[in-house]
C-alpha positions as CSV (number, residue, x, y, z in Angstrom):
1,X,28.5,8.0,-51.3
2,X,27.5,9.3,-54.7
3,X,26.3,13.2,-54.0
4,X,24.0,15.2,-56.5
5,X,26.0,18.1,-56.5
6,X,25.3,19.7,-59.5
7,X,21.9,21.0,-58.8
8,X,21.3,24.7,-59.6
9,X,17.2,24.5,-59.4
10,X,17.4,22.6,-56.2
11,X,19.3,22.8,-52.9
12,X,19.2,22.0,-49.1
13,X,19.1,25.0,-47.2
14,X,19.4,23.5,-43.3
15,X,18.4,20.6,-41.8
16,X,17.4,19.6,-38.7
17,X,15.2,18.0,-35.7
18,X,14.1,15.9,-38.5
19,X,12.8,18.5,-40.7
20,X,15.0,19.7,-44.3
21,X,14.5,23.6,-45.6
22,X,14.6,23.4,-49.5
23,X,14.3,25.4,-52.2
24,X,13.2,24.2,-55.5
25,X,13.6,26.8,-58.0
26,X,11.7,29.9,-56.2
27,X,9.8,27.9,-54.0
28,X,10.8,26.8,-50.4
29,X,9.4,24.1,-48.8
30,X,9.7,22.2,-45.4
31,X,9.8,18.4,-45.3
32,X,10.5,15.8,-43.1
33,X,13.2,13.6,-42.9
34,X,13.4,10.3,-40.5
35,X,17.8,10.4,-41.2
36,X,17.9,13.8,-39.7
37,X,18.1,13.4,-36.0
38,X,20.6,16.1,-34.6
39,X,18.6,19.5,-33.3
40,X,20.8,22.1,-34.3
41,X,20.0,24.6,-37.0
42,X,22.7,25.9,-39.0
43,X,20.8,28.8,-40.3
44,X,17.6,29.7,-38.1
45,X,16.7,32.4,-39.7
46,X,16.5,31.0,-43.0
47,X,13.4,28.8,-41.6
48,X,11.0,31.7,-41.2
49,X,10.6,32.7,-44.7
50,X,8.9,29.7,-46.3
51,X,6.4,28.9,-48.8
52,X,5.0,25.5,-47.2
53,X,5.7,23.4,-44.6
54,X,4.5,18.7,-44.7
55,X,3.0,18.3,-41.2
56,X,2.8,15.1,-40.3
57,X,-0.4,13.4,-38.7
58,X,0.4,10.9,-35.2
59,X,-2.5,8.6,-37.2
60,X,-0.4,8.7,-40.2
61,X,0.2,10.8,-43.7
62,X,-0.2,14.4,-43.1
63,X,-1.1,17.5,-44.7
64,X,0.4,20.6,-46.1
65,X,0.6,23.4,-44.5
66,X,0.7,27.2,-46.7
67,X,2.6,29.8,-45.6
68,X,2.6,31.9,-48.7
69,X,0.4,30.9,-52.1
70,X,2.4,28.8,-54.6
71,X,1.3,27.5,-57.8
72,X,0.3,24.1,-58.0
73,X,2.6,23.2,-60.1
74,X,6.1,24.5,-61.3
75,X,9.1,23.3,-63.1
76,X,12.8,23.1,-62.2
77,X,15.5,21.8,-64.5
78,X,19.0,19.7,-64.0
79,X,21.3,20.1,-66.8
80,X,18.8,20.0,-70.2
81,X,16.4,18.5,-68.3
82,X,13.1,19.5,-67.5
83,X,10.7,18.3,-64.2
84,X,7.0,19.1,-63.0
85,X,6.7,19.8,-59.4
86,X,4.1,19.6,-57.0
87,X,3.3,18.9,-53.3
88,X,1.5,15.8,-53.5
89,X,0.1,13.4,-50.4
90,X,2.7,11.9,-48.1
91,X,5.1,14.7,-48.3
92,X,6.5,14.1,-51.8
93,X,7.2,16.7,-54.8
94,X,7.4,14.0,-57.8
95,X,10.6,14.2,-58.2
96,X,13.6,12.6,-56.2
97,X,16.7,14.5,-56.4
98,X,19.3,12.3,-55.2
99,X,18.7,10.4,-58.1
100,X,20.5,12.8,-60.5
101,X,23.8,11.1,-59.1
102,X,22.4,7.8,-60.9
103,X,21.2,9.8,-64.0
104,X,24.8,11.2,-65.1
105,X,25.9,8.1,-64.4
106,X,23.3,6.5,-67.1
107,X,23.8,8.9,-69.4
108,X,27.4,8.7,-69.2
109,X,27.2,4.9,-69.6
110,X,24.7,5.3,-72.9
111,X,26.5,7.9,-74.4
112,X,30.0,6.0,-74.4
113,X,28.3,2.7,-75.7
114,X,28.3,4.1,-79.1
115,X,25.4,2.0,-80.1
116,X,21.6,1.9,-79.9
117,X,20.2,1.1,-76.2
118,X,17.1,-0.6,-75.4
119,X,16.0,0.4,-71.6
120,X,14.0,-0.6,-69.2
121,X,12.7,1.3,-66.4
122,X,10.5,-0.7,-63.7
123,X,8.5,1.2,-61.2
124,X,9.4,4.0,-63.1
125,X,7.2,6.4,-61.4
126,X,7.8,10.0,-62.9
127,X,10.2,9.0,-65.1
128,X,13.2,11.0,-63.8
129,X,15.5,8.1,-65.1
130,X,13.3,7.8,-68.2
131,X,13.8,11.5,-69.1
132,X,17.9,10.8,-68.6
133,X,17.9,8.0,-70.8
134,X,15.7,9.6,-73.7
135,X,18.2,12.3,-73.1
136,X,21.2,10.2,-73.8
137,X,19.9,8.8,-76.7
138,X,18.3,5.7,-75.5
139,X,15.0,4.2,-76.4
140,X,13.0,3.6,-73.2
141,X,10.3,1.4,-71.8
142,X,8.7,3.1,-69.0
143,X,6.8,1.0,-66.7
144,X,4.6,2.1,-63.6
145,X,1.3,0.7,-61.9
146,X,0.0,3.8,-61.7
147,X,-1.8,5.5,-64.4
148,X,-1.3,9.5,-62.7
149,X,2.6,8.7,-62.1
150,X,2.7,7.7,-66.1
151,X,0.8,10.4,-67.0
152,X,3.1,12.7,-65.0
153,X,6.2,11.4,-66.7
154,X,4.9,11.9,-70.3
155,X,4.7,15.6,-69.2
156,X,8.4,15.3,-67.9
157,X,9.4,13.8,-71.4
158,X,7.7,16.5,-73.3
159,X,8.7,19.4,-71.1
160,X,12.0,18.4,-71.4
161,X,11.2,18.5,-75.6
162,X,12.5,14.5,-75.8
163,X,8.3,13.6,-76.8
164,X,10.1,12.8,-80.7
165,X,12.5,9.7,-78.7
166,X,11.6,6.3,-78.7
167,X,9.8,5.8,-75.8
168,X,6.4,3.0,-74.4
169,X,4.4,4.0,-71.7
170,X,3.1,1.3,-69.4
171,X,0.6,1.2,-66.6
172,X,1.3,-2.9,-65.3
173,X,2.1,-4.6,-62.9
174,X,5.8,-5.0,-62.9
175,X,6.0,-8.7,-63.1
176,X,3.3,-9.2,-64.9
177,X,4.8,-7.4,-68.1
178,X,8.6,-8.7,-67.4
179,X,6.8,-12.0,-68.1
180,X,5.2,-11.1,-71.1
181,X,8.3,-9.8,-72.3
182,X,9.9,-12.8,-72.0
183,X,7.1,-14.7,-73.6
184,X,7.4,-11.9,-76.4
185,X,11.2,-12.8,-76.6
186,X,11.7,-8.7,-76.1
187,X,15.3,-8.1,-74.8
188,X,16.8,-4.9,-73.3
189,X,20.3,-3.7,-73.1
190,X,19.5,-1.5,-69.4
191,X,17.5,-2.4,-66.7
192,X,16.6,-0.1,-64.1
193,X,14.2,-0.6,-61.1
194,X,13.5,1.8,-58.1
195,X,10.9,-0.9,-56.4
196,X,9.0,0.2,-53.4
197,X,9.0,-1.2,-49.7
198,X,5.7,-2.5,-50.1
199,X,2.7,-1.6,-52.4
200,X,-0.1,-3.0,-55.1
201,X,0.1,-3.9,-58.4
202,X,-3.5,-2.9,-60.8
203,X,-5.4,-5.7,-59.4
204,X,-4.2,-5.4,-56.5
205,X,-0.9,-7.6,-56.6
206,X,1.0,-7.5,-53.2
207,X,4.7,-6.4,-53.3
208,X,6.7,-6.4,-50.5
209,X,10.6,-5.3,-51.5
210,X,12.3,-8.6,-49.0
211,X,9.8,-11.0,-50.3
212,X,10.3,-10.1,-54.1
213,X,13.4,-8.7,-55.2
214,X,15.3,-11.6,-55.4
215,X,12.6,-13.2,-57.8
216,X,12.2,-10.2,-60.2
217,X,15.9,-10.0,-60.6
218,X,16.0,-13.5,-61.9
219,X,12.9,-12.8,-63.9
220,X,14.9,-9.8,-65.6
221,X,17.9,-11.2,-66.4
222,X,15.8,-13.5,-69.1
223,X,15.4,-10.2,-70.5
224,X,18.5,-8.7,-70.9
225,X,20.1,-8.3,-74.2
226,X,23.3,-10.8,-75.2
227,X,25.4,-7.7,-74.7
228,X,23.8,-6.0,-71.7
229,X,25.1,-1.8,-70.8
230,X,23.5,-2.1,-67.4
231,X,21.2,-3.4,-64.3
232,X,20.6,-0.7,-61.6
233,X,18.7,-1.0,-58.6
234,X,17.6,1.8,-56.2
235,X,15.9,1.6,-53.1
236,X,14.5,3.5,-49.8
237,X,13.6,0.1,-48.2
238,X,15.1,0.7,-44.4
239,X,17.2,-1.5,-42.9
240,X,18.3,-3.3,-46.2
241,X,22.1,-2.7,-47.1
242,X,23.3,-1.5,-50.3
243,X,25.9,-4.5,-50.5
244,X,22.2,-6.9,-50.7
245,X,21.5,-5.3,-53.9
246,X,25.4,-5.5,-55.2
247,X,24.9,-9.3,-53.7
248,X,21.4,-9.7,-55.7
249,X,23.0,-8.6,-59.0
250,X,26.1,-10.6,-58.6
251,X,24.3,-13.8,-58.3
252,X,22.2,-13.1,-61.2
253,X,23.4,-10.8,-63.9
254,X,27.4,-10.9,-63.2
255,X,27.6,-15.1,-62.9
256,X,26.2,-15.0,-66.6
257,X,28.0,-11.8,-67.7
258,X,30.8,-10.9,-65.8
259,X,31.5,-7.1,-65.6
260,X,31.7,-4.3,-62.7
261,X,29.8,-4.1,-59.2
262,X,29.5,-1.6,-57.5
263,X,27.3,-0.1,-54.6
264,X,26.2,2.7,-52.3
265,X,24.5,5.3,-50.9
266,X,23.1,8.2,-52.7
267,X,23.2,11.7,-50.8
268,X,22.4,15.5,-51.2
269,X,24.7,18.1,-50.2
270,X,23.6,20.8,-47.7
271,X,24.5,24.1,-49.3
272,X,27.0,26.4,-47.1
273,X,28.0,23.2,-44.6
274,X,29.9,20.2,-44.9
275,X,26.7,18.0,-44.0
276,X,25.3,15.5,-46.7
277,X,22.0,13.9,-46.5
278,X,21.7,9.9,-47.0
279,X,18.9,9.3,-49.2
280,X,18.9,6.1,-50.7
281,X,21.2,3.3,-51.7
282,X,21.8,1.8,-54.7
283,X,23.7,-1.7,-56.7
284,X,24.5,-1.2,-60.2
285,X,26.2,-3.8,-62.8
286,X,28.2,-2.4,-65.2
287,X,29.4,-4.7,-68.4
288,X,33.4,-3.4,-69.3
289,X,32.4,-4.4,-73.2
290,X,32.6,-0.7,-75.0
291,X,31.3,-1.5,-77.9
């Protein structure tokens, strides 16, 4: 499992009867969490001095619930990087921070390539893997359906002072623009795609992750650079393995190119225990070309 261990503005305080105590920055919240099933609190106390608390509706979604006033929006920071926060609808914050474990791995990857990288970030959402990239000294195509999640990320990018970098914002369907792309004859040297479980494209395109994933990966690989970096896949669909995604890129992008596979899980260390938190999983090619 990769962990994400190197958070300072972010941490796991307890977790348990399906519930995780966090702290972003100054501000501690109270989310649920369908992987944590055992009842036991590590630190009970801790729980009773919180700013907010995702309650969860038995007819679906839920609603926040304020313990103490916060802001409606604040910023934490991993490494030089800057990120926007705020409770949003369905218990999410905007940012997912598992995912740092894949961005030192990206930026590691760009910044030993020793060349110019084109990337491409699919269901990019708030751009947590955009900002990386810009950061490492990429250019960056950032592409999302939704026109607030694109908005949102172009305040990431500026808040983390990368607004100067090469970067395209996109609100598309996915598919739509990989296959204007190829029309275009626009290549990429990184691929990245965090696609959901199921949603809709701008006019209302159905996605559904078993149905399409297979398809899109073939559509990207007509997109990909002679000399490709990468091709990394996240997702949060339940019940589909990591090795699927490892077994998705290895048909399609390590027939043609060879390289590294590699998969797994991606997890958040609870702070003053030994207990991780699965979050996601993950397949990533890797070409062994330097140069």
């Amino acid at each position: 499992m990769n962990i994400a261990n190197k958070w300072k503005d972010y941490e796991i305080i307890d977790m348990a009867d399906g519930e995780k105590l966090e702290r972003w920055k100054d501000i501690i919240l109270v989310r649920p969490d369908p992987q944590i099933i055992w009842k036991q609190k590590s630190f009970p106390s801790k729980w009773k001095d919180i700013n907010a608390k995702y309650i969860r509706s038995n007819t679906g979604g839920g609603r926040w619930e304020y313990k103490k006033k916060i802001p409606d929006e604040w910023q934490i920071k991993y490494r030089e990087l800057t990120f926007n926060i705020k409770p949003m609808g369905f218990k999410h914050t905007g940012l997912f921070p598992e995912q740092a474990a894949n961005w030192d791995w990206m930026i590691d990857k760009i910044r030993s390539a020793k060349r110019e990288i084109k990337v491409l970030n699919l269901f990019a959402y708030t751009g947590g893997a955009t900002v990386a990239c810009l950061y490492a000294g990429a250019s960056v195509c950032h592409v999302d359906s939704s026109k607030g999640m694109v908005a949102w990320a172009k305040q990431n990018v500026q808040a983390s002072n990368l607004q100067e970098k090469p970067v395209r914002y996109i609100v598309d369907d996915v598919i739509k623009f990989v296959n204007r792309e190829i029309r275009r004859g626009n290549k990429y040297d990184a691929i990245i795609m965090d696609p959901p479980s199921y949603g809709r494209g701008t006019n209302g395109e159905v996605w559904k992750f078993e149905d399409n994933i297979c398809d899109l990966v073939e559509l990207c690989e007509k997109v990909l650079s002679e000399n490709p970096l990468f091709f990394l896949i996240n997702s949060y669909t339940t019940g589909i393995s990591s090795r699927v995604l490892e077994n998705l890129l290895n048909l399609n992008i390590a027939k043609k190119y060879g390289g590294k596979l590699d998969n797994g899980e991606v997890g958040l260390p609870m702070s003053n225990s030994k207990l991780i938190l699965p979050c996601g999983i993950y397949g990533r090619w890797e070409s062994e070309n330097k140069n």
